[in-house]
N, C-alpha and C positions, 0 to 999 in steps of 0.2 A: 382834711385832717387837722384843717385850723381851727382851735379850741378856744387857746387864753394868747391871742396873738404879740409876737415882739415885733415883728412891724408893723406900722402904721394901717389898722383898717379904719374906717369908717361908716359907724353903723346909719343906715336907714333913715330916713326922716321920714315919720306918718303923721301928721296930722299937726304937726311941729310940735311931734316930743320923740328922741334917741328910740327908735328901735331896739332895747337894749336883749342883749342876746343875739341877734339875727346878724350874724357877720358877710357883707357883702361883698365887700372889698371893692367899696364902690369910690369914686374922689370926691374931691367936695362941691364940682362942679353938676355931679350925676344927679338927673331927679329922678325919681321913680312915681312911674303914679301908677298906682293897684287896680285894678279892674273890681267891680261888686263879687267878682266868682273870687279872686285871690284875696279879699279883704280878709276877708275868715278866715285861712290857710294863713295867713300874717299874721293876727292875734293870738292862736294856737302854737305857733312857733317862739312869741315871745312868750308864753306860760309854761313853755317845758319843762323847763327848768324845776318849776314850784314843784310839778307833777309827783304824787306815790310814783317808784317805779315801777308794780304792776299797771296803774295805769299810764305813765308816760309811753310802757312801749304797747299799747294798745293805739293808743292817742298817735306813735310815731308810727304805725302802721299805716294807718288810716289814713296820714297826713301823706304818706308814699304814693297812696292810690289815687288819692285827691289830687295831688300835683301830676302823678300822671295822665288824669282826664284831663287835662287843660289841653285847649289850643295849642297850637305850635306859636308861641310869643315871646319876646326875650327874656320876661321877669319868669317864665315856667323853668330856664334853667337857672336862676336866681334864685328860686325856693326850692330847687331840688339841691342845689350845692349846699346853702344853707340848712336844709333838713339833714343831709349826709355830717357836716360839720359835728352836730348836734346829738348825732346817733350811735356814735362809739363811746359818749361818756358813758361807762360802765357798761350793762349788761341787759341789755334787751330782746334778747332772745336771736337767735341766728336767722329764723326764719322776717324776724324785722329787719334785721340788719340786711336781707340781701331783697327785700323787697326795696328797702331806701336804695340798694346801691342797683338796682334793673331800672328804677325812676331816672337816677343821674347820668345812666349807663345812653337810657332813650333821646332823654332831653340831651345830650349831645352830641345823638345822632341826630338827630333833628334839626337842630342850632349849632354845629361845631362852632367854637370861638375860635376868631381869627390869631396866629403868634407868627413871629417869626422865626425861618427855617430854623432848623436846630432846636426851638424851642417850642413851650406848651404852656397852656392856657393853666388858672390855676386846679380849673375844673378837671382836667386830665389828672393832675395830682393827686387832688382828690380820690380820684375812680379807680387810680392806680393802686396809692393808698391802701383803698379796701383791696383789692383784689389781693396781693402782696401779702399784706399783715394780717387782714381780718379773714384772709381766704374763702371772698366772696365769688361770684362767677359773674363774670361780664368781659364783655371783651370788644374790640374797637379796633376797623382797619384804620383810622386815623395815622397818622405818623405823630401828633402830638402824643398820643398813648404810650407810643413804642420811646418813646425819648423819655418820657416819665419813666416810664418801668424802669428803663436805663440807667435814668439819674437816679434812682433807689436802690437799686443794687450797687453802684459805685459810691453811694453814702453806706448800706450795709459792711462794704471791703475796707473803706475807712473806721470805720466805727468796731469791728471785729480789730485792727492793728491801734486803737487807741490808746494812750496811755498819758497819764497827766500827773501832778503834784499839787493839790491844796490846801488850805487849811481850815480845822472846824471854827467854832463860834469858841472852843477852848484853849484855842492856840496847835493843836497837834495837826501836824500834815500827812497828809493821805496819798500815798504813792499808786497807782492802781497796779501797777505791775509786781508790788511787792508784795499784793495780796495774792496772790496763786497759792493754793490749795485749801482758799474760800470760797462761798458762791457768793459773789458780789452781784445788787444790784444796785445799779447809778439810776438815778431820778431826781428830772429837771422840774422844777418848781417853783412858785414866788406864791407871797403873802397874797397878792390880790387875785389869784386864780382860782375861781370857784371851785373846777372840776380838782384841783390839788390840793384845795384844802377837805371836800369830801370825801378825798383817798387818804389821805395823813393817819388816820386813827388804824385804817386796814393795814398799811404798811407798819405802824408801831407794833400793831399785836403780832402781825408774824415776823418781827424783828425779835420781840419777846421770846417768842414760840421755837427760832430756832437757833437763836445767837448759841447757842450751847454746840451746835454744829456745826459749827462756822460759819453761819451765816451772819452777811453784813449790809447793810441799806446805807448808801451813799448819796445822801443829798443836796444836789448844789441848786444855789439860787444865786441871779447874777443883782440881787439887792443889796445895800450896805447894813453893818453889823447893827442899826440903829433900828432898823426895821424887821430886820429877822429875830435877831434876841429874844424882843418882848414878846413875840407873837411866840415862837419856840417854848417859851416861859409858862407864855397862859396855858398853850397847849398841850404841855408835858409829854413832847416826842421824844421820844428816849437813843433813836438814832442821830450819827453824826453828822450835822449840816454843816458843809462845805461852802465857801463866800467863793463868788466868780466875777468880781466885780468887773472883770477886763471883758468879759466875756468869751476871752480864748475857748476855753475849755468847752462852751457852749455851742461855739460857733466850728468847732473843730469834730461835733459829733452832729453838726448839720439839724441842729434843733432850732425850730422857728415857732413853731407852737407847743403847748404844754399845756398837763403834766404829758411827759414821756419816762417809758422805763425801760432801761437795759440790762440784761440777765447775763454775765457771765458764769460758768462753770469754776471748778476747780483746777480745771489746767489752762483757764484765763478764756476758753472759746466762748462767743458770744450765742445763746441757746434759745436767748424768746427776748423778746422786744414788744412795747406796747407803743399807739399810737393814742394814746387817749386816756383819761382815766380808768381804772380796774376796781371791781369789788373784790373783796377777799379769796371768793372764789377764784375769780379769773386772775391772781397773783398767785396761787395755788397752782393751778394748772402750768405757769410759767416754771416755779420753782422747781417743780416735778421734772421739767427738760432737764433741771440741772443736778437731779438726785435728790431732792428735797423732798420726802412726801410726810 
């Protein structure tokens, strides 16, 4: 579910140039060296990105089935975590999304990663992730699975009793609990997050579309006022961003990657959650949990 990471990943080294895009969560001691069959599947990962998305999720299909012919070899569950990463920015069809997550689902039946008790790999989170949020099918007698699923619902039971006080870039503070009998959505983002700034424009228009109803787009970013501002400026977002510079607020709704978005209701209950960026549509269908059609 790692997108626009806050902590420390380290991308790839191929050819001695940044694998940019391809998050491995490798350390700086790790080398990777790609087999002739994974080179290709590595260059197509770092172009995703560019991709039409008619064609990216054709491209991400492909790449699911690719990585699931490989071998049983460590980097196979390396490019299947990675592709998953990759494959909830926005909307690529369901039938993609749960091809990418039976890829991630095999390769670690095949290769469980080693954790220690009580805990899970980050690949399990991932798998968990989808299954959970994106209501994909996959499932794993593992115990590192069953601990992820765990640790997502006990973030869900926090993040449902939430509540914070901040301020916009205009000075006014935002109490979340005083907003009940709004639909609030809170969303986590920063300047330099690709997948947040090409949701920015979706989330304005349906701020537009139904602030007349109460509706309110909450955004915090844990950057200072010097860097948000201007970018705000150029962008002409019309909802309230919110500075989190301590990262409380952040770190208290158990966010590590971004953009994320949270949908409360009008009687404050939490109704849809996103782990990844959303197109228009698919922030549509979330509003609608809350009454918003």
């Amino acid at each position: 579910m790692l997108r626009c990471p806050f902590r420390l990943h380290l991308f790839v080294v191929l050819a001695a140039t940044v694998l940019l895009g391809l998050s491995l969560s490798l350390t700086a001691q790790d080398k990777v060296v790609w087999s002739d069959q994974e080179k290709p599947i590595v260059e197509q990962l770092r172009g995703l990105r560019k991709l039409d998305d008619m064609v990216r999720a054709k491209t991400t299909k492909d790449l699911a089935l690719q990585i699931r012919s490989l071998p049983k070899v460590p980097n196979k569950l390396r490019l299947a975590e990675a592709l998953a990463n990759l494959s909830t920015e926005g909307d690529f069809g369901r039938d993609t999304l749960q091809e990418v997550t039976t890829t991630l689902a095999l390769a670690l039946g095949e290769q469980p990663p080693a954790a220690k008790p009580a805990e899970y790999a980050d690949q399990y989170a991932e798998l968990a992730s989808l299954v959970r949020y994106e209501h994909m099918q996959a499932s794993s007698d593992n115990p590192q699975f069953a601990a992820a699923m765990a640790q997502l619902e006990a973030a869900d039971t926090l993040r449902q009793n939430a509540d914070f006080t901040l301020t916009d870039l205009q000075g006014t503070a935002w109490h979340l609990k005083d907003l009940r009998g709004k639909v609030v959505l809170v969303n986590f983002w920063a300047t330099w997050c690709p997948p947040c700034r090409k949701e920015m424009p979706d989330l304005d228009a349906l701020f537009n579309k139904f602030k007349d109803q109460g509706f309110l787009v909450l955004a915090i970013s844990d950057e200072d006022t010097a860097k948000v501002s201007p970018f705000i400026a150029e962008h002409k977002i019309g909802y309230p961003i919110l500075l989190d510079s301590g990262r409380k607020v952040t770190e208290s709704f158990k966010v590590e990657g971004i953009p994320k978005s949270f949908i409360y209701d009008r009687t404050g209950k939490l109704v849809a959650q996103s782990i990844d960026m959303r197109t228009q549509r698919q922030f549509l269908e979330m509003l609608a949990q809350a009454g918003l059609q």
